[in-house]
N, C-alpha and C positions, 0 to 999 in steps of 0.2 A: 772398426766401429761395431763391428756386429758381435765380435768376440765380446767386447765390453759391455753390448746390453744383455748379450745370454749371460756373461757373469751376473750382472747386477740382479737379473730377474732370479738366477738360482741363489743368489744371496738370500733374497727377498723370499723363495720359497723355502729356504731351512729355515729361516725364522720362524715365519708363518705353520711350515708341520711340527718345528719344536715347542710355539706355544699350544698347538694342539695337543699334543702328547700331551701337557702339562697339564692341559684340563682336563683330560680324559681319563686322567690317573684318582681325580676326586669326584667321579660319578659314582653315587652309592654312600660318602659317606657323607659327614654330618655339615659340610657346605654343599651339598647338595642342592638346589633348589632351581625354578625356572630360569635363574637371571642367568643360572650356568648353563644349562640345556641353550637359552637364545644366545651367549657367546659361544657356545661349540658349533653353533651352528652357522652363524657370521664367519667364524674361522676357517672353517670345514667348507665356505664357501669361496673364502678369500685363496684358501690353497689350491683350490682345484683350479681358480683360475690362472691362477700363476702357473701352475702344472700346463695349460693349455698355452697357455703365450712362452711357456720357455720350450718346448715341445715343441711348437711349431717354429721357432728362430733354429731350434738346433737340427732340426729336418732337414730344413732348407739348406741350412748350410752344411750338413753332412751329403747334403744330395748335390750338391756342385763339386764335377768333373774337373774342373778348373783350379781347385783348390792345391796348395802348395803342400808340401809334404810334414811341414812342420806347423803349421798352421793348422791342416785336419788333425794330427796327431790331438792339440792344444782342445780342438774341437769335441775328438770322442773321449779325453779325460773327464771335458764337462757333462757328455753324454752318459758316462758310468756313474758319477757323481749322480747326476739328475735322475736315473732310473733308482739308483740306491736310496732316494729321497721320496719319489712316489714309489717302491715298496714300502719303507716306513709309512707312510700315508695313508696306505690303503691298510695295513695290519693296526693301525690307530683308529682306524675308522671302523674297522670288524671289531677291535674293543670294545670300541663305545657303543653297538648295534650290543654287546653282550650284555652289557652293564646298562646299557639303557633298562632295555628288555627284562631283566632281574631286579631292577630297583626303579618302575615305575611313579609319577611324581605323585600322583591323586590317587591312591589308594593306601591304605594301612600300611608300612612298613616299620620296619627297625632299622635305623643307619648303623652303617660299617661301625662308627667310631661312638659312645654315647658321650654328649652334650655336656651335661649336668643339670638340666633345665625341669627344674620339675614345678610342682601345683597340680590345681587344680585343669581341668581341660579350658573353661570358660576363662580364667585370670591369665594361661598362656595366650591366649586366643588374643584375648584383649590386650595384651604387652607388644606383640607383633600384627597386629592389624596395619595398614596403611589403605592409601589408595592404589597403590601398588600390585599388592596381596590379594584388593579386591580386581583387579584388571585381572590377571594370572587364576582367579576364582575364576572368571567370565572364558577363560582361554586353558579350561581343564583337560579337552584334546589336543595340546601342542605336543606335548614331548609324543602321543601316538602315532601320530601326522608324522612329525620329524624323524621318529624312526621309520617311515614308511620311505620315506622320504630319501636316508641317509643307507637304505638296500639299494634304492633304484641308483644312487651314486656310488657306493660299492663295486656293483655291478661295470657301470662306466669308467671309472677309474681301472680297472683292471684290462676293459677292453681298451680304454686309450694307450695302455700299457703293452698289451699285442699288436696293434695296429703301427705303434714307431716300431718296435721292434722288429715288423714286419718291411716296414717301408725303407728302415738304415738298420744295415747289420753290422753291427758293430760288437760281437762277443768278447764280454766283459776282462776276459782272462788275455785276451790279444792287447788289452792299452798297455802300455808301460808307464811306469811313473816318471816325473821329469828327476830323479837321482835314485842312485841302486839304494835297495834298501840296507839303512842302517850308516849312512853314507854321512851320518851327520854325528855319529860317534865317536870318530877318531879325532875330530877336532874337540870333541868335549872333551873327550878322554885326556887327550892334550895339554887345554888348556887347565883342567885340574891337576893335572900329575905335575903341572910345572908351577901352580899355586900351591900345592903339597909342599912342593920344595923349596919354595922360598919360603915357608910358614916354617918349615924348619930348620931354615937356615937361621931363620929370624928369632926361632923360642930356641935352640941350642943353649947360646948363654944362660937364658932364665933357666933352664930346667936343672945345670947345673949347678947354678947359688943354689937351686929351692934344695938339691940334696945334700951339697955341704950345710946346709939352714937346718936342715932333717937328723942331719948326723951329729951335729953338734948339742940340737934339743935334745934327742937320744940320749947321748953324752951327759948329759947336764940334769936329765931324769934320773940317769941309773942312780949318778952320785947322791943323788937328793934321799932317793930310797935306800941307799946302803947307809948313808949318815944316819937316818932314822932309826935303821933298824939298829946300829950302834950305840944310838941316846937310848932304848929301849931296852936294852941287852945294861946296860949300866947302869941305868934305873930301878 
């Protein structure tokens, strides 16, 4: 039962840090905007917490003495898994501290990518007005805030990241995988080399009509051209 909830939670945490990566790769350019800074930040909160409840299921059960030999093995695969997952987390999250920080929301800028949006200042103003726009006017130090915000998680992420590693050691190079590597090759290899050979057991026949078909056209050009060149020569 427990193995199957620290799966699901680490399921649930690569989603969660791969749609982070996702947004974090369009700060700066031209979908840029608040709506994105407040979904990074919802994300950014969503994964930490999942970091913290799979973190604490896989503690516990790396710190019971009791446990079977096959069982913990299963245990510290998830355990290398899940540290390799909050590494990318925290290095997604120093991204977005860089690119926040260089392409601030309410001040002058030029985005990565250009738009095509042009006029006058007053007729774009007035084409993307909302109430929306106006809320996000009123909330001109959010993305300041949230990068303040997303050091002091920085920060903590990294120490929760020493803190397991301190409490279960489980060095990453000692798991082994559940099959040797490459272990799934020979059977593909296999199964190709023996669909190879019936595909040519199968086109043998055809490939020798199509060159008696080939020799025969040949055949039946050359005379074509030497006739001609004879009515020419006679002519």
């Amino acid at each position: 039962m427990a193995k199957e909830e620290c799966k699901a939670l680490l399921d649930a945490l690569n989603k969660a840090t791969a749609c982070y990566h996702h947004l974090v790769l369009t700060v700066g350019g031209s979908a840029d905007s608040q709506n994105l800074r407040e979904e990074l930040q919802k994300t950014r909160h969503k994964a930490q917490e999942l970091a913290v409840a799979t973190g604490a299921q896989l503690t516990t059960a790396l710190r019971d003495r009791g446990m079977g030999t096959e069982e913990r093995a299963e245990f510290e695969r998830l355990w290398v898994a899940f540290s390799g997952c909050l590494d990318l987390l925290e290095a997604d999250m120093r991204r977005a501290l860089a690119l926040g920080t260089a392409f601030p929301l309410h001040t002058p800028r030029r985005p990565l990518v250009r738009t095509g949006v042009t006029g006058g200042a007053a007729g774009v103003a007035a084409r993307a007005l909302s109430a929306r726009s106006l809320r996000h006017e009123a909330e001109c130090d959010f993305d300041v805030n949230d990068l303040r915000e997303l050091e002091r998680e920085i920060l903590q992420v990294g120490k929760m990241s020493h803190d397991m590693e301190m409490k279960v050691n489980v060095p990453r190079w000692t798991v082994q995988a559940r099959q040797a590597a490459g272990a799934e090759l020979p059977s593909s290899v296999g199964a190709s080399s023996a669909g190879f050979v019936s595909i040519e057991e199968r086109t043998a026949p055809c490939d020798l009509s199509k060159a008696i078909a080939a020799t025969l056209f040949s055949a039946v050009l050359l005379a074509a051209v030497a006739l001609a060149v004879c009515v020419a020569k006679l002519s």
